[in-house]
Steps between C-alpha positions, in 0.01 A plus 500: 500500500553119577423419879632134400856342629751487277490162513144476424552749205785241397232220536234684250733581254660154486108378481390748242810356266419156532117529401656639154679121393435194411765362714472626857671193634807531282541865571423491877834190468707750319470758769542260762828464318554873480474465126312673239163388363389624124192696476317546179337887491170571348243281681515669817752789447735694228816632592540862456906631407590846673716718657520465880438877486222489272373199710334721760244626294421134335445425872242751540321444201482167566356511883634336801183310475582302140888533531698182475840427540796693409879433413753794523837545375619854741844462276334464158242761575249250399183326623271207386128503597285238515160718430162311420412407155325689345626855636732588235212776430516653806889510476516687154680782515716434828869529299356818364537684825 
């Protein structure tokens, strides 16, 4: 478990996204807008389609220690993860279960 703030946990994530562009300047100016910033997957992570339900045991496979961001829909039942590249092995057989 984290013994970090959440604003320090806040601070690492937003500093973990911006090492993976080529534009940190332009997307730390759309935030400041409260706008979104495009992200291209594949150099530093993939993102992984699944049910929210199903999400639980992509979290554990993955490990709290390599887990990224994630983006839930609680209405749609669905979740986006942004997992390292690279780990698609480790994730085969999750919507199997």
């Amino acid at each position: 478990m984290s013994t970090q703030t959440p604003l320090a946990l806040r601070q690492s994530g937003q500093d973990w996204l911006l090492s993976c562009t080529d534009r940190p300047t332009d997307v730390r100016r759309a935030w400041q807008n409260e706008q979104l910033a495009p992200f291209s997957t594949g150099r530093c992570w993939n993102v992984v389609e699944a049910p929210l339900l199903r999400s639980m045991k992509a979290l554990r496979l993955i490990g709290t220690e390599r887990l990224g961001p994630v983006l839930a829909d609680v209405e749609s039942g669905v979740a986006w993860w942004l997992v390292p590249s690279g780990a698609g092995r480790e994730l085969d057989g999750v919507g199997q279960a």
